[in-house]
C-alpha positions as CSV (number, residue, x, y, z in Angstrom):
1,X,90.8,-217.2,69.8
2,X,91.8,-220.4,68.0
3,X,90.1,-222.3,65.9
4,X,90.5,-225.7,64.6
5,X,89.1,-226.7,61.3
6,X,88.7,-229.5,59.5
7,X,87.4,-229.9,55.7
8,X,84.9,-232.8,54.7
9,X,84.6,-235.0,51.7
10,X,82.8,-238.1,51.9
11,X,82.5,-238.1,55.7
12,X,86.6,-238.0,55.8
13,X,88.5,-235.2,56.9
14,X,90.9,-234.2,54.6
15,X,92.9,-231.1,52.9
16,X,93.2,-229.5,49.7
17,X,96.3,-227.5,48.9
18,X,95.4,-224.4,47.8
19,X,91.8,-225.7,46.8
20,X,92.8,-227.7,44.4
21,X,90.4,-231.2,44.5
22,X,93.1,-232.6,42.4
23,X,95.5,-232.3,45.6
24,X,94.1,-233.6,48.3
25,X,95.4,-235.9,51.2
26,X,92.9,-237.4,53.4
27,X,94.1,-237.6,57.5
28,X,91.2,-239.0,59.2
29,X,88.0,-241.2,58.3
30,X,86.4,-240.6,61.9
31,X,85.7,-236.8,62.3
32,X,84.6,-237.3,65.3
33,X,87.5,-238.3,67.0
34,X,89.3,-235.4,65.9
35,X,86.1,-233.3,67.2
36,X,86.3,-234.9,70.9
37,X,90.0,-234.4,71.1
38,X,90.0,-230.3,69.5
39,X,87.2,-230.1,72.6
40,X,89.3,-231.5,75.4
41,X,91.8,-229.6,74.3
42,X,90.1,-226.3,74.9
43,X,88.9,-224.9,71.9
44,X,85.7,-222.7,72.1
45,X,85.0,-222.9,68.1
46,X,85.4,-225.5,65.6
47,X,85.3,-224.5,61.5
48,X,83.9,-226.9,59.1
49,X,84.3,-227.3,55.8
50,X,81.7,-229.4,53.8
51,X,83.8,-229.4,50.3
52,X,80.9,-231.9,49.1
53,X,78.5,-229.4,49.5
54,X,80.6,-226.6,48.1
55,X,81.0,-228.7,44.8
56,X,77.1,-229.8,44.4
57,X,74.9,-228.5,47.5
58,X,72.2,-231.7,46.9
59,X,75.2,-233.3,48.4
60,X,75.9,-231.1,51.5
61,X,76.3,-234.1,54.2
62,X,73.9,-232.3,56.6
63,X,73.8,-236.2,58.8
64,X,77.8,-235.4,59.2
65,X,77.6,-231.7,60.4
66,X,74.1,-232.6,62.5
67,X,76.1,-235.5,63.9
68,X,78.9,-233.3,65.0
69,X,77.0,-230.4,66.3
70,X,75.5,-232.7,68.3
71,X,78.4,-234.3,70.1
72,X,80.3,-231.1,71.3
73,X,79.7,-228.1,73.3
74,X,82.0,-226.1,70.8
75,X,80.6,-223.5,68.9
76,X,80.3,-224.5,65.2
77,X,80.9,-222.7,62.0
78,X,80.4,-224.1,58.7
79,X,81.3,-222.8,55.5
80,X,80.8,-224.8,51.9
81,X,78.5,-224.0,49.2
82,X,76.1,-222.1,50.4
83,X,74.2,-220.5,48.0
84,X,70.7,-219.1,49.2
85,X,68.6,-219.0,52.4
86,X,67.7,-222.6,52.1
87,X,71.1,-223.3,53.0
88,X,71.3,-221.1,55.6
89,X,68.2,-222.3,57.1
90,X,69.4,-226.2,56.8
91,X,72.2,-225.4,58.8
92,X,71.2,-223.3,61.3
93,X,68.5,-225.9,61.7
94,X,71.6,-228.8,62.1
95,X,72.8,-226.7,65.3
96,X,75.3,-224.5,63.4
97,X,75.6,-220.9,65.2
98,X,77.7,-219.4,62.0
99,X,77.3,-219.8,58.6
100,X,80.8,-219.1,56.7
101,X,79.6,-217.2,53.5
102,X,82.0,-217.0,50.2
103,X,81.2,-216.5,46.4
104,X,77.9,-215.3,47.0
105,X,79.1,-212.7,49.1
106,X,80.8,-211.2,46.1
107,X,78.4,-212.1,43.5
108,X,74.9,-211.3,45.1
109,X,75.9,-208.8,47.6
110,X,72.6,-207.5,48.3
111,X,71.2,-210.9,49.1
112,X,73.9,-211.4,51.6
113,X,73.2,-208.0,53.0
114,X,69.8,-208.7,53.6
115,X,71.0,-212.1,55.5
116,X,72.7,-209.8,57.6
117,X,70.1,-207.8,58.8
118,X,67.5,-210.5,59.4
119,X,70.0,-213.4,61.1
120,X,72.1,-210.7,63.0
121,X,75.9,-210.3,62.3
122,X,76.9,-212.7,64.8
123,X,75.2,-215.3,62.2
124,X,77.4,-214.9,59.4
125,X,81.2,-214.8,58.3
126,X,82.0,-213.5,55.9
127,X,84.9,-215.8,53.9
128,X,86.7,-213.7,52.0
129,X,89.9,-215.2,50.2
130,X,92.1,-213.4,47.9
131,X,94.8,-213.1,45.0
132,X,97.3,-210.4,45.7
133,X,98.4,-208.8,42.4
134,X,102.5,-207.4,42.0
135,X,100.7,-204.1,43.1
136,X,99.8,-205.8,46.6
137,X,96.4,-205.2,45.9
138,X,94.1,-208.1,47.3
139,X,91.2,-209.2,44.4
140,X,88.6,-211.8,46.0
141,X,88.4,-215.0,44.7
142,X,85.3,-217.1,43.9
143,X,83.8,-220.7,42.7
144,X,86.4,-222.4,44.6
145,X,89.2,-220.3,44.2
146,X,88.8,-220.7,40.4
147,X,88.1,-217.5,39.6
148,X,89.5,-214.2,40.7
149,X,86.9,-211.1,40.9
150,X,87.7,-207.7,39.8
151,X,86.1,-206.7,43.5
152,X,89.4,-205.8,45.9
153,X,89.1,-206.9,49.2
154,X,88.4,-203.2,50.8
155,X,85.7,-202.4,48.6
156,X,83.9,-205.4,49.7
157,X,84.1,-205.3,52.6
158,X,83.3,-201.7,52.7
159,X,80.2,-202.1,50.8
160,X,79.0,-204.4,53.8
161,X,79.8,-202.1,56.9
162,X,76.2,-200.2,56.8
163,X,74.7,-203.7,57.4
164,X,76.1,-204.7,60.1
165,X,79.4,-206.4,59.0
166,X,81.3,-207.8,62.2
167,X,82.8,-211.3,61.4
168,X,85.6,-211.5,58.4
169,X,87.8,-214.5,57.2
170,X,90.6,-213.4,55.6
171,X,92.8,-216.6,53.1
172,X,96.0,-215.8,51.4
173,X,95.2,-218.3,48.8
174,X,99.0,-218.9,48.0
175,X,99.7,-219.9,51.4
176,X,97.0,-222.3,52.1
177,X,97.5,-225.9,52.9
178,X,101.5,-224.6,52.1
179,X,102.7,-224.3,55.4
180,X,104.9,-221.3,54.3
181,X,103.8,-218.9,57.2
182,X,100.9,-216.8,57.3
183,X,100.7,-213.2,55.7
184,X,100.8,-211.3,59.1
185,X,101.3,-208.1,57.0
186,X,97.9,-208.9,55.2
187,X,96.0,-208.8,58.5
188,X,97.8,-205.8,60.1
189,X,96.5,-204.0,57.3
190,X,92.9,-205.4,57.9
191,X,92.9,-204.1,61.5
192,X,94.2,-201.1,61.1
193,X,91.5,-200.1,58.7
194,X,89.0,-201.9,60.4
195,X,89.2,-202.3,64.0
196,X,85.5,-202.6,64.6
197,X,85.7,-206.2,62.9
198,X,86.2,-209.7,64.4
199,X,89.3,-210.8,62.1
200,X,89.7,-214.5,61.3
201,X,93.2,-215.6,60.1
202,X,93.9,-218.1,57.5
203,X,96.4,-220.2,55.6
204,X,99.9,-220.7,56.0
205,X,100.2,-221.3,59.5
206,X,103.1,-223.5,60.1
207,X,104.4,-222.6,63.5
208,X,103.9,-221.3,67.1
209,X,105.6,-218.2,66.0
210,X,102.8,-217.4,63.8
211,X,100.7,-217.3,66.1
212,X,102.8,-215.1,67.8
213,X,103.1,-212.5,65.1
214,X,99.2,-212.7,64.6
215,X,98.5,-212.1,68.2
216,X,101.5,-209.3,68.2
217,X,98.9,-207.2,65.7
218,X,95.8,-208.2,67.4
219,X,94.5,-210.2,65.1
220,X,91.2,-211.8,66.8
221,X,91.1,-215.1,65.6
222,X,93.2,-217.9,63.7
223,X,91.8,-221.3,61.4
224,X,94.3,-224.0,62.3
225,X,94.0,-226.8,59.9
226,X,96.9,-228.3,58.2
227,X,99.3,-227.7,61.1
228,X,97.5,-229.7,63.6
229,X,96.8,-232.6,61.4
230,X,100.4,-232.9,60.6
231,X,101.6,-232.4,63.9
232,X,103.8,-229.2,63.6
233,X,102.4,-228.3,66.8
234,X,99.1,-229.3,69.2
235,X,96.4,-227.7,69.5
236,X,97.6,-227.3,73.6
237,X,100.3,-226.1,73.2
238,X,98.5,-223.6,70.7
239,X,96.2,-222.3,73.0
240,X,99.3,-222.3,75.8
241,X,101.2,-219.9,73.3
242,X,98.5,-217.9,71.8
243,X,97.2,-215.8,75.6
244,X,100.7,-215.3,76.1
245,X,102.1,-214.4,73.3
């Protein structure tokens, strides 16, 4: 399926090329307009990202999310600085049925594991956005992007399989917020080694053809952000493409 996102700051929506706070262009200071019109158009899911609450979690702008979760029969699924099972909890209590799950992953693995078993896999995502080295070898980043692990993506997501692993989103960090094309080789890999998993696609997405290349693998899923809110294409004609693809 396809699913629009839109990242938060302040109650705007805006985007951050390749993470960077220091490049950021804000597109709309009503998310809720953008939320009514994502739902007419047909989307199932929406992804949120709460970069407020990813940079200090006392400021997470739970009123924002609750107000959205509230407002639309979309699924939600919010990713941002969570960092224990508080933050899960606050969440799923603000009518979130996913929470998107990043540096902790990586850093307290067992902890996340644990999530997994007690909230059920369907729950959690796990966000999983990478550096690839000359070698092609994928290193997960953490703390924003800031840092790159010595972790490779397979051996993460390996060590999570026995627990009941299903949903992964997968960001090329280089391409995101670029609009440069997505790395459709990236996520052929994915699905060939794991086929049991529920692949999310992200960064880089620029044009209908894209989507077409990412369906053409079977990729499950795509994060649409940049290219609807600059118009390279609508979310319609999107979800026209991507069943037919």
């Amino acid at each position: 399926m396809l699913i629009p996102a839109l990242d938060l700051i302040n109650g705007e929506v805006v985007r951050l090329q390749q993470g960077d706070f220091a490049r950021q262009t804000t597109y709309s200071s009503n998310p809720l307009t953008l939320v009514e019109a994502y739902e007419k158009a047909g989307a199932e899911w929406l992804h949120l990202v709460d970069l407020d609450g990813a940079r200090d979690t006392s400021q997470r702008q739970l009123d924002l999310l609750k107000g959205i979760t509230a407002s639309t029969t979309m699924n939600v699924q919010v990713g941002g600085g969570i960092r224990n099972q508080a933050d899960l909890e606050q969440l799923y209590a603000a009518g979130v049925q996913r929470a998107v799950v990043g540096s902790v992953a990586v850093r307290e693995p067992k902890l996340v594991q644990q999530w997994l078993q007690e909230y059920g896999p369907d729950a959690i995502v796990l966000a999983l956005d990478v550096h690839i080295d000359n070698d092609g070898v994928a290193y997960v980043a953490t703390h924003g992007w800031q840092q790159t692990s010595t972790t490779t993506l397979t051996d993460l997501i390996d060590s999570y399989l026995p627990y009941g692993l299903r949903h992964v989103l997968c960001t090329d960090i280089s391409r995101d917020g670029m609009l440069t094309g997505t790395n459709v080789a990236l996520y052929q890999q994915l699905k060939q080694r794991y086929p049991q998993l529920q692949l999310q696609a992200s960064g880089g997405v620029a044009s209908l053809d894209d989507l077409v290349a990412l369906q053409a693998i079977r990729c499950d899923s795509v994060i649409l952000g940049k290219a609807l809110l600059t118009g390279k294409f609508t979310l319609t004609e999107a979800l026209q493409c991507w069943p037919n693809a």
